[in-house]
Structures are given as structure tokens and as C-alpha cells.
PDB file of N, CA, C and O in Angstrom:
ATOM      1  N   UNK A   1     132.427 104.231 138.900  1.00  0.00           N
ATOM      2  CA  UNK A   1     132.356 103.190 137.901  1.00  0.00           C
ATOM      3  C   UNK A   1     133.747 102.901 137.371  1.00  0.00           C
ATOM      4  O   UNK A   1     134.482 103.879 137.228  1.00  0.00           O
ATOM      5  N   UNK A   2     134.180 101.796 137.083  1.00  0.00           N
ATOM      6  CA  UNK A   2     135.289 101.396 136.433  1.00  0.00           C
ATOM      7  C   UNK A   2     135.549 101.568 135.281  1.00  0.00           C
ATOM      8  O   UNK A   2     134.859 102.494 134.853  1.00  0.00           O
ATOM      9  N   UNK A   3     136.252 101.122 134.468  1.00  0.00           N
ATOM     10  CA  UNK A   3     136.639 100.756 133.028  1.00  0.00           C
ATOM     11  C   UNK A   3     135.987  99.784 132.582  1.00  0.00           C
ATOM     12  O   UNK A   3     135.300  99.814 131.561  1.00  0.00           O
ATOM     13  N   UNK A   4     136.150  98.820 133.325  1.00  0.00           N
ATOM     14  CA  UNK A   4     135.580  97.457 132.908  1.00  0.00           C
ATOM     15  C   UNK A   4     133.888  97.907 132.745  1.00  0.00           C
ATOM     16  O   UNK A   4     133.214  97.972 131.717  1.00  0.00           O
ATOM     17  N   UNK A   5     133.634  98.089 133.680  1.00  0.00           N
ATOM     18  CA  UNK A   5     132.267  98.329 133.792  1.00  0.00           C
ATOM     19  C   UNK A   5     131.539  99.480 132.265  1.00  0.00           C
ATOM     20  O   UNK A   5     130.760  98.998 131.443  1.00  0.00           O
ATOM     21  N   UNK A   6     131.960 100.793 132.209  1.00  0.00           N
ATOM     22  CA  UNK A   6     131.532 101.614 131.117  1.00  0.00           C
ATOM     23  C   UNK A   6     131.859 100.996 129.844  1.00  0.00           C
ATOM     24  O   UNK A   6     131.334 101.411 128.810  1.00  0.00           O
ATOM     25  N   UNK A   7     132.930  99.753 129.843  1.00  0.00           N
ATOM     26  CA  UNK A   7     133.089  99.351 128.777  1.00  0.00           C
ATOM     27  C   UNK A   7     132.001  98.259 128.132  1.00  0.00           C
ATOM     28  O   UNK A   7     131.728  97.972 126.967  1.00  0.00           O
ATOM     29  N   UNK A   8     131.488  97.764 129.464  1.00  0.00           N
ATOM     30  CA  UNK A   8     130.557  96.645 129.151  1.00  0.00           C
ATOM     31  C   UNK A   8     128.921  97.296 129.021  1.00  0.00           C
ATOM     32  O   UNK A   8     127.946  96.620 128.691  1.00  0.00           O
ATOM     33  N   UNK A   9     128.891  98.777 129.367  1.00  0.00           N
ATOM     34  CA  UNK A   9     127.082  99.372 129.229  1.00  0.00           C
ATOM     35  C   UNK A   9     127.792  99.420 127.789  1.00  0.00           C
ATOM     36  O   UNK A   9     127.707  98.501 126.975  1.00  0.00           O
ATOM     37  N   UNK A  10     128.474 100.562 127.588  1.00  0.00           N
ATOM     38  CA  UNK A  10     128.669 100.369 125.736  1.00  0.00           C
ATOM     39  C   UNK A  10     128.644  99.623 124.936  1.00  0.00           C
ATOM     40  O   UNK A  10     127.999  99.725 123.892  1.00  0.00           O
ATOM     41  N   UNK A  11     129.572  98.424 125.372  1.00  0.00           N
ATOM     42  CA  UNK A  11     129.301  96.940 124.585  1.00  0.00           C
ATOM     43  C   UNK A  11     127.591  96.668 124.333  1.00  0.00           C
ATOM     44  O   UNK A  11     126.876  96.632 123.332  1.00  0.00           O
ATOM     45  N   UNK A  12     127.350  96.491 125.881  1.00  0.00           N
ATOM     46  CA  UNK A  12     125.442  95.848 125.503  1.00  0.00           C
ATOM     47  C   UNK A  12     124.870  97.161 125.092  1.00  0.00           C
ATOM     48  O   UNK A  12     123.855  97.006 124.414  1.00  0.00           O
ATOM     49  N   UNK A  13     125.142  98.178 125.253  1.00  0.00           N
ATOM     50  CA  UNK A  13     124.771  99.503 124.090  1.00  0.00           C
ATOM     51  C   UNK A  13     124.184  98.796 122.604  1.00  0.00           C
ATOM     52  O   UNK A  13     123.132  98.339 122.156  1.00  0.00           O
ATOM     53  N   UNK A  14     125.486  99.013 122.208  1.00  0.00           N
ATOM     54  CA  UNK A  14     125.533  98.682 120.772  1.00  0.00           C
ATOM     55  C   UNK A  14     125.174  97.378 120.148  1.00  0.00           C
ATOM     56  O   UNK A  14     125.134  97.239 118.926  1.00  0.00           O
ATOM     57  N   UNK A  15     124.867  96.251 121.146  1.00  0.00           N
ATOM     58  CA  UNK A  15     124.650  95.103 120.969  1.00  0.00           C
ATOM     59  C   UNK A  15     123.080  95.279 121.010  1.00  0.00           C
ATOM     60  O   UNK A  15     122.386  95.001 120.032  1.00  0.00           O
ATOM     61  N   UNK A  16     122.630  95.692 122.035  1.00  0.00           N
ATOM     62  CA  UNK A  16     121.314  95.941 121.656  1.00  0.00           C
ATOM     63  C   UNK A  16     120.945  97.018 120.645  1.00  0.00           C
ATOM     64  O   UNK A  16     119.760  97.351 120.610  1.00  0.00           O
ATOM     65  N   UNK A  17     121.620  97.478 119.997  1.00  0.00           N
ATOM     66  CA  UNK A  17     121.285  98.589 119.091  1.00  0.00           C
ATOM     67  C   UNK A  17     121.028  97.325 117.784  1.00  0.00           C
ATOM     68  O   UNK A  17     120.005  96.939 117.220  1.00  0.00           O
ATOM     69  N   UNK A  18     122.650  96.890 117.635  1.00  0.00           N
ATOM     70  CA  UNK A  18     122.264  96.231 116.278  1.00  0.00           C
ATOM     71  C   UNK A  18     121.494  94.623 116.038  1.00  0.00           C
ATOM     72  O   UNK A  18     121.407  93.955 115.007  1.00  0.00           O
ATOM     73  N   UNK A  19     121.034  94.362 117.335  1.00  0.00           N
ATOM     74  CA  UNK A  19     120.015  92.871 117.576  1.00  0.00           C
ATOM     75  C   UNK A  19     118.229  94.236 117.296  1.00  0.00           C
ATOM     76  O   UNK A  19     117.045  94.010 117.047  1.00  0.00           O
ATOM     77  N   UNK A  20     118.769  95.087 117.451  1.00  0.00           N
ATOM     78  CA  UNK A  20     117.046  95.819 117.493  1.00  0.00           C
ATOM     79  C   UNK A  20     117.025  95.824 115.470  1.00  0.00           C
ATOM     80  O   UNK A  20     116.205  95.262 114.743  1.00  0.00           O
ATOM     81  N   UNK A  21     118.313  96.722 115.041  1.00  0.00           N
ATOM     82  CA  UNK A  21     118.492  96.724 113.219  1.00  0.00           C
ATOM     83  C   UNK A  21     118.174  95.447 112.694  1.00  0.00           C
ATOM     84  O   UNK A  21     117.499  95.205 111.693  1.00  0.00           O
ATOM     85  N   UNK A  22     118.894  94.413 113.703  1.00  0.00           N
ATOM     86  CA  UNK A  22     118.965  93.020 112.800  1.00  0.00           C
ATOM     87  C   UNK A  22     117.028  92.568 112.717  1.00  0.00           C
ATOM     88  O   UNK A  22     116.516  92.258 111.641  1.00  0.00           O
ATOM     89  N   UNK A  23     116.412  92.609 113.715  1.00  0.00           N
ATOM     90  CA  UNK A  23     115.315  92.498 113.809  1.00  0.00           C
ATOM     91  C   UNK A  23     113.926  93.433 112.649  1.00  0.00           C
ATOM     92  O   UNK A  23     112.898  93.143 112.038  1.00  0.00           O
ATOM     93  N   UNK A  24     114.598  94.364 112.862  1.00  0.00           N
ATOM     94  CA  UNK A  24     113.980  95.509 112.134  1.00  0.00           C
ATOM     95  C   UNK A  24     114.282  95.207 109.986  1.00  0.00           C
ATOM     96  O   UNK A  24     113.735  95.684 108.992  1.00  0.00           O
ATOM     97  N   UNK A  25     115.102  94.474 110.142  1.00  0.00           N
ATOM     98  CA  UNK A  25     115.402  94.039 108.706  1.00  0.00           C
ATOM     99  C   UNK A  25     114.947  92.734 108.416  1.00  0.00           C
ATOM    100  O   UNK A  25     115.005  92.396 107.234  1.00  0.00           O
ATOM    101  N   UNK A  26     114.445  91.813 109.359  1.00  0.00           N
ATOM    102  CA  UNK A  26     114.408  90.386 108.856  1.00  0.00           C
ATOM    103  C   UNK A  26     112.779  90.416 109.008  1.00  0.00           C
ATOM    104  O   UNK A  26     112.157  89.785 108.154  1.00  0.00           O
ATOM    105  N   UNK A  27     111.881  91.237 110.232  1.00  0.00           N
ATOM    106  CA  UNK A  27     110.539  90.998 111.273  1.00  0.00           C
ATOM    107  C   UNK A  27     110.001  92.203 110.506  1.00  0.00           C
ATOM    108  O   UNK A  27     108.946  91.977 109.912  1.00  0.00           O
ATOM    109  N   UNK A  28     110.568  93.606 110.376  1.00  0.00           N
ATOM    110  CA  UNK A  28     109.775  94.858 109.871  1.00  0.00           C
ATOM    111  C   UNK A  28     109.200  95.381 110.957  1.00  0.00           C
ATOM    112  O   UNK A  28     108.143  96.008 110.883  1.00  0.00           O
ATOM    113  N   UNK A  29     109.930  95.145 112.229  1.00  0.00           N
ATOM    114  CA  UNK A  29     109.326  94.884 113.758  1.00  0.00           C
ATOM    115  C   UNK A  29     109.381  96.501 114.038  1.00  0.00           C
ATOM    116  O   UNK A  29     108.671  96.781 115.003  1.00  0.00           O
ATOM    117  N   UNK A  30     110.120  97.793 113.378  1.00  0.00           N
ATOM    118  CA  UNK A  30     110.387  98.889 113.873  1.00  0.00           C
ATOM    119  C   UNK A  30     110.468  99.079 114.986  1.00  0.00           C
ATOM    120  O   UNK A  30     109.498  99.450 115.649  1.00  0.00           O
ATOM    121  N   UNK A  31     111.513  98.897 115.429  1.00  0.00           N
ATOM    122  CA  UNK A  31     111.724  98.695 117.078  1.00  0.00           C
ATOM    123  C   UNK A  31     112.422  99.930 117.305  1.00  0.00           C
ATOM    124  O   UNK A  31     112.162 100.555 118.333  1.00  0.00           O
ATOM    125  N   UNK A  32     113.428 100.452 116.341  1.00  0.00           N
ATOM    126  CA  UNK A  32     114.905 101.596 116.200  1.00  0.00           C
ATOM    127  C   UNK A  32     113.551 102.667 116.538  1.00  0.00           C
ATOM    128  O   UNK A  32     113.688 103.506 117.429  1.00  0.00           O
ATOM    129  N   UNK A  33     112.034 102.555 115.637  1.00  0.00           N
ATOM    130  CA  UNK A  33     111.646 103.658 115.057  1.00  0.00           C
ATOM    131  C   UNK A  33     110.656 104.418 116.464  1.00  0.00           C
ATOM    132  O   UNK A  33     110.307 105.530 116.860  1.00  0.00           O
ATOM    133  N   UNK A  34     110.524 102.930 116.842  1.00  0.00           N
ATOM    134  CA  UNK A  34     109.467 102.656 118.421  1.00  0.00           C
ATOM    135  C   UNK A  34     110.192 103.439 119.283  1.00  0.00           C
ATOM    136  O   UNK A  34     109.674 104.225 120.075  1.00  0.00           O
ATOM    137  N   UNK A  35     112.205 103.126 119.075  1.00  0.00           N
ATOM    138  CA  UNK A  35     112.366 104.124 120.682  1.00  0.00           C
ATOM    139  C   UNK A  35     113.147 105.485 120.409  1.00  0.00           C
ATOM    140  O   UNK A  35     113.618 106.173 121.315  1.00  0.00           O
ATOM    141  N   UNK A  36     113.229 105.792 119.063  1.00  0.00           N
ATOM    142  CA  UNK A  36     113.255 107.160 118.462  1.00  0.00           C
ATOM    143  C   UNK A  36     111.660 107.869 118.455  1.00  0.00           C
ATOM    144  O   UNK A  36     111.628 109.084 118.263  1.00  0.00           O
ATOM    145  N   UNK A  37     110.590 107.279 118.621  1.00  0.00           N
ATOM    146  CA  UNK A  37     108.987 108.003 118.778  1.00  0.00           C
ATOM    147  C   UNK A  37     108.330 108.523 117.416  1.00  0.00           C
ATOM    148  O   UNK A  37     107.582 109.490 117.277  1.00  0.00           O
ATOM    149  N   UNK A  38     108.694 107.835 116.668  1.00  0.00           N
ATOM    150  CA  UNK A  38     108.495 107.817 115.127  1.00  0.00           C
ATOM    151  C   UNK A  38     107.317 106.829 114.789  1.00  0.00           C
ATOM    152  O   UNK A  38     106.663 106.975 113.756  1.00  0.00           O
ATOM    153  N   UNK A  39     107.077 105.867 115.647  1.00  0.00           N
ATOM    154  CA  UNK A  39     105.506 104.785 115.239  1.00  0.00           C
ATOM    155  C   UNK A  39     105.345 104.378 116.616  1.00  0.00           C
ATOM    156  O   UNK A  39     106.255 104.125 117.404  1.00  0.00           O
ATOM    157  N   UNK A  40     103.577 104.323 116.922  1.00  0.00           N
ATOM    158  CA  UNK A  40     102.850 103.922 117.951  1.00  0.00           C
ATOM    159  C   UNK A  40     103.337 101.901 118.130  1.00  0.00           C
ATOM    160  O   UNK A  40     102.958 101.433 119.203  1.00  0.00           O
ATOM    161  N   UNK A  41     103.721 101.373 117.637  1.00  0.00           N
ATOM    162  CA  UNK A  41     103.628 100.122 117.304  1.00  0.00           C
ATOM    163  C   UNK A  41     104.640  99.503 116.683  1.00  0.00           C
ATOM    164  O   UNK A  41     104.806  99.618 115.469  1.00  0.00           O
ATOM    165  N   UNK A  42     105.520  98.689 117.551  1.00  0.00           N
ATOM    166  CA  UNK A  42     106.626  98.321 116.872  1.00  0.00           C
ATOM    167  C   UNK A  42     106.413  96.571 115.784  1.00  0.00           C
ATOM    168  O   UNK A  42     107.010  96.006 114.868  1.00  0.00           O
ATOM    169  N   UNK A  43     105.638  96.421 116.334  1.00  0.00           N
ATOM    170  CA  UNK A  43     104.807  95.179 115.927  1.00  0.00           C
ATOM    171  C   UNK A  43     103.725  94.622 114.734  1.00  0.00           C
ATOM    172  O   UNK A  43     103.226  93.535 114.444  1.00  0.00           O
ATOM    173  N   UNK A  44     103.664  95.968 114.237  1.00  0.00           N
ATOM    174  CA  UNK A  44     102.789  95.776 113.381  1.00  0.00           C
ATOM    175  C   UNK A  44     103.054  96.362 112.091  1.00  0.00           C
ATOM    176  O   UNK A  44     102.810  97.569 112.078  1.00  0.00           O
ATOM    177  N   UNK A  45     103.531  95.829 110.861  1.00  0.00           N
ATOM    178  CA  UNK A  45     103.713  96.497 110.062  1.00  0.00           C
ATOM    179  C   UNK A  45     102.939  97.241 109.206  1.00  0.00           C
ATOM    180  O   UNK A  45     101.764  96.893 109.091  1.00  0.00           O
ATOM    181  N   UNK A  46     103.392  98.334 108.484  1.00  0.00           N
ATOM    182  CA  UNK A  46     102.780  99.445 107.931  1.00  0.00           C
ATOM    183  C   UNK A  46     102.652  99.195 106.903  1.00  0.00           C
ATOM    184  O   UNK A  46     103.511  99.737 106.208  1.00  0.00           O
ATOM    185  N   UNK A  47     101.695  98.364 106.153  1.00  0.00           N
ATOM    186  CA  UNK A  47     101.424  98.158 105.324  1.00  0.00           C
ATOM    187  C   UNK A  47     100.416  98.816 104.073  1.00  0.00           C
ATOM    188  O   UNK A  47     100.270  98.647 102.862  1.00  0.00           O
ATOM    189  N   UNK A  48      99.872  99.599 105.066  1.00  0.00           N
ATOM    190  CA  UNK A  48      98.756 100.946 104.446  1.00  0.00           C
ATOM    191  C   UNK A  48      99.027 101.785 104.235  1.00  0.00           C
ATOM    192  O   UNK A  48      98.318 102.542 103.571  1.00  0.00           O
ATOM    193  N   UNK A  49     100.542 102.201 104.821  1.00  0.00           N
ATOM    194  CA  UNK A  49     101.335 103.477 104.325  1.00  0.00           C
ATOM    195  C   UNK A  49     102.191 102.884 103.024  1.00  0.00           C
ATOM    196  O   UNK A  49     102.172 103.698 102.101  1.00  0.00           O
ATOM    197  N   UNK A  50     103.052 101.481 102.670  1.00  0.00           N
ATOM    198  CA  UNK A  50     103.311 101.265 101.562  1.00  0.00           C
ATOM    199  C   UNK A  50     102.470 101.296 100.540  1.00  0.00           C
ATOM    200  O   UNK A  50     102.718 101.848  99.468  1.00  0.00           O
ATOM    201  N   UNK A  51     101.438 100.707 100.818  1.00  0.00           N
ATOM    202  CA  UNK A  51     100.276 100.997  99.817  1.00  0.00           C
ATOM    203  C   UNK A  51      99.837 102.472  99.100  1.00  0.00           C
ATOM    204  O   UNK A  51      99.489 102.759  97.955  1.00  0.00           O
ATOM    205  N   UNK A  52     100.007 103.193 100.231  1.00  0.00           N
ATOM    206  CA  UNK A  52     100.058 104.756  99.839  1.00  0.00           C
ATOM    207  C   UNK A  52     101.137 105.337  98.758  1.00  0.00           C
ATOM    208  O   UNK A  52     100.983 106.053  97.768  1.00  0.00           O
ATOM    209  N   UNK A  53     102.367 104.700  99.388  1.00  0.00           N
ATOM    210  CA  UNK A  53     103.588 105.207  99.081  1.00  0.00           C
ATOM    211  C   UNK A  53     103.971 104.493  97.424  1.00  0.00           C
ATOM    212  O   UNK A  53     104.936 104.698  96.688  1.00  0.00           O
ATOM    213  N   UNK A  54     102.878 103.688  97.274  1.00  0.00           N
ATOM    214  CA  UNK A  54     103.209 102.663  95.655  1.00  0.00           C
ATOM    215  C   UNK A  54     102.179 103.631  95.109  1.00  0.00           C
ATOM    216  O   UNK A  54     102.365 104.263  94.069  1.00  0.00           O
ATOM    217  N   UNK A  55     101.166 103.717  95.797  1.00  0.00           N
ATOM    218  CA  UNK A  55      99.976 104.465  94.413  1.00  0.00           C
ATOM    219  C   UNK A  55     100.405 105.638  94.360  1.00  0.00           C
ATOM    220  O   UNK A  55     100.185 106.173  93.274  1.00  0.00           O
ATOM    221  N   UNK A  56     101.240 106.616  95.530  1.00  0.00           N
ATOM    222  CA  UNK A  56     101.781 107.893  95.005  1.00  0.00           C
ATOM    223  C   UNK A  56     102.901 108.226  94.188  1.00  0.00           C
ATOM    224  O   UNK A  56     103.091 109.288  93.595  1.00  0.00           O
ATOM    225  N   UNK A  57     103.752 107.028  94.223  1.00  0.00           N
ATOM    226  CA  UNK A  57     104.861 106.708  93.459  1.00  0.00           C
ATOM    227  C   UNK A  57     103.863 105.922  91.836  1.00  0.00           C
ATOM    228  O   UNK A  57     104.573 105.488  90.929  1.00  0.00           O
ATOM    229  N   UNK A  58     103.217 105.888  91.770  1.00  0.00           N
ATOM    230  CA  UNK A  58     102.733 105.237  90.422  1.00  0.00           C
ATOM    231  C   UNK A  58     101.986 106.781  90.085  1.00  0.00           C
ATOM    232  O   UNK A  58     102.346 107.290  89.024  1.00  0.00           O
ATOM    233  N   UNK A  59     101.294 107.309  90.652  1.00  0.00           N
ATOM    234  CA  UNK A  59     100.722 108.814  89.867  1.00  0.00           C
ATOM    235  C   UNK A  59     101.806 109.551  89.511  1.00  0.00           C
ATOM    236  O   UNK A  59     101.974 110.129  88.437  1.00  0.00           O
ATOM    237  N   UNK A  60     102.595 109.509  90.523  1.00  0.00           N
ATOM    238  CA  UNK A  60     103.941 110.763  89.538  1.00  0.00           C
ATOM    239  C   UNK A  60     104.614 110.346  88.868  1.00  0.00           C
ATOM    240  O   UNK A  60     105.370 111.117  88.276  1.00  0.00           O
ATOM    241  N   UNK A  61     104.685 109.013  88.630  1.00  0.00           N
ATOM    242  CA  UNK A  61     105.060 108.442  86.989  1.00  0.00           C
ATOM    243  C   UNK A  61     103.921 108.355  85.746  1.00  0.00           C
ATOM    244  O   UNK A  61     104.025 108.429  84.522  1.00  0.00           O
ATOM    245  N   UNK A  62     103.158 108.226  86.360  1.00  0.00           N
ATOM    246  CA  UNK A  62     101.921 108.498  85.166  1.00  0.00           C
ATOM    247  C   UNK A  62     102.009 109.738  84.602  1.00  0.00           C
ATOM    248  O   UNK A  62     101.815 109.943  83.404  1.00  0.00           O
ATOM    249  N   UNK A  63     102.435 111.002  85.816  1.00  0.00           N
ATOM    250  CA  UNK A  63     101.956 112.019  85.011  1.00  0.00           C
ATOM    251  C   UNK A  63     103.801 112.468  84.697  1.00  0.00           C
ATOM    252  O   UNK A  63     104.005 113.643  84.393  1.00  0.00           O
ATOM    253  N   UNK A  64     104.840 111.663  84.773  1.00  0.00           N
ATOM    254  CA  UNK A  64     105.432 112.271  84.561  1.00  0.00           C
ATOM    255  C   UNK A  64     105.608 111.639  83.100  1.00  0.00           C
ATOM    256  O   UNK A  64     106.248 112.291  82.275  1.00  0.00           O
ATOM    257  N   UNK A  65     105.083 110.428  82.753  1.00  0.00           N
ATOM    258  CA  UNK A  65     104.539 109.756  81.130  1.00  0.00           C
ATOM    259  C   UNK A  65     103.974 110.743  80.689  1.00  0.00           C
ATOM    260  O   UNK A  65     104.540 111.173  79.684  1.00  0.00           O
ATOM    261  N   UNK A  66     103.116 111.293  80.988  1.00  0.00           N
ATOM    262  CA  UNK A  66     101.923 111.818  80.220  1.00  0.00           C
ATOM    263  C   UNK A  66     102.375 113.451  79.873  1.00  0.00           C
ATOM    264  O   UNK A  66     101.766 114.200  79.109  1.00  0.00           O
ATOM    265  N   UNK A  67     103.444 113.735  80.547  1.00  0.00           N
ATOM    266  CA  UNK A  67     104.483 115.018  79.997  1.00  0.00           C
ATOM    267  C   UNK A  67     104.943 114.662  78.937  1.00  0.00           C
ATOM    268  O   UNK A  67     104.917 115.437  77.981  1.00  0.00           O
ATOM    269  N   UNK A  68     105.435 113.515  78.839  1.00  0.00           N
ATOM    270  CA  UNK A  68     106.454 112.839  77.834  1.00  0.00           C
ATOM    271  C   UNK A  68     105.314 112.792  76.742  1.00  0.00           C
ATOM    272  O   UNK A  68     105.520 113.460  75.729  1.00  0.00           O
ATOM    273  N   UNK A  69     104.392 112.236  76.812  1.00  0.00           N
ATOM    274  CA  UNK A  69     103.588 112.400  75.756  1.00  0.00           C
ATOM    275  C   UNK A  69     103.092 113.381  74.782  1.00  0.00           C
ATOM    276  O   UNK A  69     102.707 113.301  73.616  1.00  0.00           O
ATOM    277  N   UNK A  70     103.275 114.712  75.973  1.00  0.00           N
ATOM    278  CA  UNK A  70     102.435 115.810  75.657  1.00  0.00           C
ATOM    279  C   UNK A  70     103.287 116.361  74.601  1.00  0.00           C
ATOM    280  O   UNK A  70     102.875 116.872  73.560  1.00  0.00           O
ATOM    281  N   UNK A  71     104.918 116.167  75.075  1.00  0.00           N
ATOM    282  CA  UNK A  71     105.835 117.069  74.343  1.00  0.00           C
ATOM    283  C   UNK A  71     106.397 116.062  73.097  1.00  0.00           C
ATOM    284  O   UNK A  71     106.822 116.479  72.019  1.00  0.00           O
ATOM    285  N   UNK A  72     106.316 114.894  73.427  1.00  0.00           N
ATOM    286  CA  UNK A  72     106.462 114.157  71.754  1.00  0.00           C
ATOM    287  C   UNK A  72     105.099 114.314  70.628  1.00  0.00           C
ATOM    288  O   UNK A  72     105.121 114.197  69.403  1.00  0.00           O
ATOM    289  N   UNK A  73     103.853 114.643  71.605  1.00  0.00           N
ATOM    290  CA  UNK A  73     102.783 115.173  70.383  1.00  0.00           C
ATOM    291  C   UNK A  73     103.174 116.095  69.503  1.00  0.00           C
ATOM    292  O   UNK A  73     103.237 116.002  68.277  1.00  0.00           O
ATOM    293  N   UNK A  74     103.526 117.321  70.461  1.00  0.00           N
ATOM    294  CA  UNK A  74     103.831 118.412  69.671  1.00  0.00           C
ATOM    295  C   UNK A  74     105.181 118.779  69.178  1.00  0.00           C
ATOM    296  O   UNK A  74     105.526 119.956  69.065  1.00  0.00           O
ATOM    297  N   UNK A  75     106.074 117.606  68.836  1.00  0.00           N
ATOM    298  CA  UNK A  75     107.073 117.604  68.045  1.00  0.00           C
ATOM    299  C   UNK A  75     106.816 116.876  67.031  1.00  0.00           C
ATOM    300  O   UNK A  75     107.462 117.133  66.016  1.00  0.00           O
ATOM    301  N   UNK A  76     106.153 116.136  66.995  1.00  0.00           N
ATOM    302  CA  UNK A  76     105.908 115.148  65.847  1.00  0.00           C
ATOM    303  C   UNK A  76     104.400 116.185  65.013  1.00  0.00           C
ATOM    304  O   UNK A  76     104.027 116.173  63.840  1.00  0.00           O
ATOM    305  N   UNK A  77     104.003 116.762  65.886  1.00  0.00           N
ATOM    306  CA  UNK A  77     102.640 117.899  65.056  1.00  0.00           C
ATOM    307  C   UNK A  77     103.342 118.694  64.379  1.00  0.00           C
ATOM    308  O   UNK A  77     102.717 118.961  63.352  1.00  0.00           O
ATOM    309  N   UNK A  78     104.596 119.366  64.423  1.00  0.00           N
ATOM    310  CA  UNK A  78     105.270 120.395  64.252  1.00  0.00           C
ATOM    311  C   UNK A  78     105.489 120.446  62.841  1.00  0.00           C
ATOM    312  O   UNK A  78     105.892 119.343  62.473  1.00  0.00           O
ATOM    313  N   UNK A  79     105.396 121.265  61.882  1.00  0.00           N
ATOM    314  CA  UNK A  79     105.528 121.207  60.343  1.00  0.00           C
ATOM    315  C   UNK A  79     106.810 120.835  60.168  1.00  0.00           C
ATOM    316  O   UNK A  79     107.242 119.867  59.543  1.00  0.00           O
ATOM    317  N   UNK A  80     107.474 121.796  60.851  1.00  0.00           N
ATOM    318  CA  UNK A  80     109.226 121.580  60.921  1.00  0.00           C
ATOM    319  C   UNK A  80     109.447 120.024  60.797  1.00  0.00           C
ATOM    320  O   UNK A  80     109.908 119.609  59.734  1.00  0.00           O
ATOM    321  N   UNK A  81     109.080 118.914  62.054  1.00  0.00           N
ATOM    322  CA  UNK A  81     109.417 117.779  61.824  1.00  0.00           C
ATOM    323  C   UNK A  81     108.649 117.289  60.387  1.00  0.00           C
ATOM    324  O   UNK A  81     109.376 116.570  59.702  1.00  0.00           O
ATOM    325  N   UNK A  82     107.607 117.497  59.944  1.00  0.00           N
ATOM    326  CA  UNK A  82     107.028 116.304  58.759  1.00  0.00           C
ATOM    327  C   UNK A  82     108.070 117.117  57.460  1.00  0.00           C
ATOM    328  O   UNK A  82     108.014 116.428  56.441  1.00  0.00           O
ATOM    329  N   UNK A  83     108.679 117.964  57.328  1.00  0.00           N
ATOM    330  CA  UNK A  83     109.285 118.301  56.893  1.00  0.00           C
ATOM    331  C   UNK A  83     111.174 117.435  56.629  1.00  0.00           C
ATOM    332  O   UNK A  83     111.867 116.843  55.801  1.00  0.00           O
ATOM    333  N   UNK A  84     111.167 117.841  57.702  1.00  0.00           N
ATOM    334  CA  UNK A  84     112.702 117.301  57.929  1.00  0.00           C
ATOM    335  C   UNK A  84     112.516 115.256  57.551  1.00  0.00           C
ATOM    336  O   UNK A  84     113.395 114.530  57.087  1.00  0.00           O
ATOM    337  N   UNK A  85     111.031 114.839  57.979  1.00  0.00           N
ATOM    338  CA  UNK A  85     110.871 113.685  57.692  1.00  0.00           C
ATOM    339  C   UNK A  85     110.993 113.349  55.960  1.00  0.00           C
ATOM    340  O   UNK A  85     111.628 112.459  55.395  1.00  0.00           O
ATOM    341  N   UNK A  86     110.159 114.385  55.414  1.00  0.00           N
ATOM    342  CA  UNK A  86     110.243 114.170  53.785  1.00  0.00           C
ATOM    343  C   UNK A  86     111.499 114.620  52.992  1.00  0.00           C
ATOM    344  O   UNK A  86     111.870 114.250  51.878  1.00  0.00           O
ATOM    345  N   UNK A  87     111.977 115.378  53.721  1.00  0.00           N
ATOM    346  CA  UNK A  87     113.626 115.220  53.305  1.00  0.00           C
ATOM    347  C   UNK A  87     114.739 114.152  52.835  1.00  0.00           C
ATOM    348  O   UNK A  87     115.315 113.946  51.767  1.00  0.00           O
ATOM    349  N   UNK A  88     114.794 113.360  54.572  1.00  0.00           N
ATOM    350  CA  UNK A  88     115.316 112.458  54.960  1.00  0.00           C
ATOM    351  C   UNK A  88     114.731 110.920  53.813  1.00  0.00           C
ATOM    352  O   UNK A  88     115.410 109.920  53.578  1.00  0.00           O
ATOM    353  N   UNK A  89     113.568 111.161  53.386  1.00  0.00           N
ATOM    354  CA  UNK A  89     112.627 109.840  52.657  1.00  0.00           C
ATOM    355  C   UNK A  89     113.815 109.898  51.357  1.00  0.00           C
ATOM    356  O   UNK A  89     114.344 108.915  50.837  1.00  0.00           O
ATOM    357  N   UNK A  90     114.062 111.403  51.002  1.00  0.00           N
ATOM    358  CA  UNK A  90     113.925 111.631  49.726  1.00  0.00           C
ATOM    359  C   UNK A  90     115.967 111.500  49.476  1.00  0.00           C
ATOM    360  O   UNK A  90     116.463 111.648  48.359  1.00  0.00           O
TER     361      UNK A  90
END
């Protein structure tokens, strides 16, 4: 093989690498993911796994609210604070 030649598989290498990215960003076509063996289907987007990935991302903010809640209850229950509050009035 020549120069010329290894220079031009590399060229269309990388040319088809980033026409597969460019695709994969505009279509959602997962083509990169199709010939790494990461999804059955380059064609079809995964839309049931985002769906997953929003309601599991919305429970661990719920419960990471509902920490926040737990521990501003029991600072504001705390004698210490209604205390330091009637201070501050006075």
C-alpha cells in the first residue's frame, strides 16, 4: 500500500466517523452506538428509556425535596429556634 492510499482509508475513516456523529445529533439515528453494539436499532429512537430516565430523575428530586423538608421541620420544631426567634422580635 502506498502513502497516498493509507492516507485516503484514514481520511474516509474519519469522514465517515463524523457524517455517522453529525447524523446521530440532528436524526437521534445512533448509528456510533449501532457499530460500538450498544443498541439493536439504529433507527429508532429510544424514547421509553428517556421516559424512564425523566421519571427516575424526577423521584430522586422528590425525595431529595422531601429530605429538605424533613430537616427544615425539625429546625423550625426545635425550642432553640422559637427561641432565638423571640429574641430577635424583641
Amino acid at each position: 500500500m502506498t502513502t497516498l492510499q493509507i492516507a485516503l482509508i484514514g481520511f474516509g475513516c474519519i469522514s465517515l466517523y463524523l457524517a455517522m456523529a453529525w447524523l446521530d445529533s440532528k436524526k437521534q439515528w445512533k448509528l456510533i452506538d449501532w457499530f460500538n453494539g450498544e443498541t439493536s436499532n439504529p433507527f429508532i429512537s429510544d424514547k421509553v428509556a428517556q421516559a424512564q430516565a425523566t421519571i427516575s430523575d424526577k423521584d430522586a428530586e422528590i425525595a431529595e425535596l422531601k429530605e429538605r423538608i424533613q430537616i427544615l421541620e425539625k429546625i423550625v420544631t426545635e425550642p432553640a429556634y422559637e427561641l432565638n426567634k423571640k429574641i430577635n422580635s424583641l
